[in-house]
N, C-alpha and C positions, 0 to 999 in steps of 0.2 A: 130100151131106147125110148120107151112110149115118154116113161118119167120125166123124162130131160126134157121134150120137150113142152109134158105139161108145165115145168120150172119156169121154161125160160115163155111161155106166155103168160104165167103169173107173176113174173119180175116185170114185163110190158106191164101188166094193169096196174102194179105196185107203182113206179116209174111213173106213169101218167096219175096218179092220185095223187102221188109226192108233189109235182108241179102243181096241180090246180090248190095246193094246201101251202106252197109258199114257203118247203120246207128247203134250206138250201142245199142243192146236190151236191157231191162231191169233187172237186175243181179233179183235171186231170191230173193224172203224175206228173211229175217234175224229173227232168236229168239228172240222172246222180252223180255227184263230184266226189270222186274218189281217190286220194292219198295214199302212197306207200313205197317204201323203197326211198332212194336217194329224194324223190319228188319231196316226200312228207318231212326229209330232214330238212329240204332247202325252204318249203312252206313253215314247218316251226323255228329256223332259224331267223326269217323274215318277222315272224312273229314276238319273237323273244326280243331280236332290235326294236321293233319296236315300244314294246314297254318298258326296256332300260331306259331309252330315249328319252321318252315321255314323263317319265319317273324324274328323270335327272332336271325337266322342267317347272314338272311341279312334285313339289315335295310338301305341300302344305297338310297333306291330309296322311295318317298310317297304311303303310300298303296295303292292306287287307281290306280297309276301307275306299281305298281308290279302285281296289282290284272289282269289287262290286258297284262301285260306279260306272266301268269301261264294261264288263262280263256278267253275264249270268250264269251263276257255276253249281254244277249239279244239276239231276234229271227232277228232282223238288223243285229248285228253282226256276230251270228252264219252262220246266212244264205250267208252273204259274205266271210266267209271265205272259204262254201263248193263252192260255184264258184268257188273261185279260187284256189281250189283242181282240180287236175284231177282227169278225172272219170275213174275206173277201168278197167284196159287192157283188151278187149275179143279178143280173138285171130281171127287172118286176122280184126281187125275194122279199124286202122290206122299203116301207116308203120312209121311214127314219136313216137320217145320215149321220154320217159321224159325231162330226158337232152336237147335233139336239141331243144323242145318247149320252155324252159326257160334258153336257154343259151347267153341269151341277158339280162336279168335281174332275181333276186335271185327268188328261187326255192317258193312256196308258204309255208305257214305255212297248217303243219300237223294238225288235229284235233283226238284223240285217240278216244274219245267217246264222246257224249253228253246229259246230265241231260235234261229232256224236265218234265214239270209238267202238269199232265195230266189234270188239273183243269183249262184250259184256255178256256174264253171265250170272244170272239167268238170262233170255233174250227176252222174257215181258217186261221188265223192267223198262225197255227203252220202243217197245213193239207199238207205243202212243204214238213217239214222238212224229214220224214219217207223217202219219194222216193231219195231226195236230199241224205239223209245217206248212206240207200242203195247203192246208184250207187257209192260214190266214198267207201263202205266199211268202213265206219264209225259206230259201234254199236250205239245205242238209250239206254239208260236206264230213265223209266220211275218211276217221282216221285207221289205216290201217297197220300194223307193225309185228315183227316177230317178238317183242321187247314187249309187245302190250299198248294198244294206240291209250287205252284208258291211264296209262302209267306215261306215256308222253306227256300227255292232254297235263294230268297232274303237274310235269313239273314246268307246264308253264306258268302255272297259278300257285308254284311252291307247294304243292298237297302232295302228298301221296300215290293219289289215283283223283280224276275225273271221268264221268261217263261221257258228259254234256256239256259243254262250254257254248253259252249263247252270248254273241256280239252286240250290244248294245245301240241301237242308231242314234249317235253322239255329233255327225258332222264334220269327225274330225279327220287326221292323215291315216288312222287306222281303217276308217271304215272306206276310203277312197284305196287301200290296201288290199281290205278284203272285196270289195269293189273290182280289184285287176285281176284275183282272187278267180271270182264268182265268174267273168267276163272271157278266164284263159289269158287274160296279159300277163302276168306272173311268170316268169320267164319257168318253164319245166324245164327239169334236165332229161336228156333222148336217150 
């Protein structure tokens, strides 16, 4: 019993050394949104409307092409894009703002949320993304299925399988979608 609580006064002085050094703590957890059953059919069929939709507007560019304009697909991808997000302001962490860090070349690409399918195996594989989300305030929604949420996730983007589907912040009726999405206006079924 003694240990534990030599631990948790040496995590206090850790903890206050971390502040005065300006290193940014880690933001809370966030809610987890979770998918499954009739819900995650009615969310990926919302989904898939919407990229027929959109497709059938513009058709200027190869789908595969477009599909990496709207998505970030895979846990490779997803995960380079939230690097090069910045991580969320805590106040007094750094006196640089967004602007003067990226005023030398264009600003990164936003990510609004990301689809993660909870069925990956191995689980380090995807064991980043959570903290990664977290910090830069990215939500998670988590797919779940007896079919494989990673083999849904897939045939939204016509693969195979996907682990990780990141949303692009594009402005446009998808992400005010995922928006009713993230908010619970998306009508669930009971």
């Amino acid at each position: 019993m003694r240990s534990s609580s030599k631990y948790r006064t040496r995590s206090k002085k850790t903890n206050a050394a971390s502040n005065s050094s300006n290193i940014i703590p880690a933001p809370p957890p966030q809610e987890q949104i979770c998918y499954d059953g009739e819900n995650l059919t009615h969310l990926l069929k919302s989904i898939r409307r919407w990229i027929e939709s959109a497709r059938l507007i513009d058709t200027a560019l190869p789908h595969k092409i477009w599909l990496k304009q709207q998505f970030s697909i895979g846990v490779n991808d997803v995960t380079r894009v939230l690097e090069r997000m910045p991580p969320i302001a805590v106040a007094g962490s750094s006196p640089l703002t967004t602007t003067q860090r990226y005023c030398s070349k264009a600003p990164p690409v936003q990510l609004q949320a990301i689809l993660l399918a909870s069925d990956c195996n191995p689980r380090w594989l995807t064991k980043h993304l959570p903290s990664m989300a977290s910090s830069r305030n990215v939500p998670l929604i988590f797919v779940k299925d007896k079919k494989g949420g990673s083999v849904r996730l897939g045939e939204l983007t016509k693969l195979k399988t996907a682990i990780a589907i990141g949303v692009k912040l594009k402005g446009n009726a998808f992400n005010q979608l995922i928006e009713e999405i993230l908010h619970g206006k998306l009508d669930k079924i009971p």
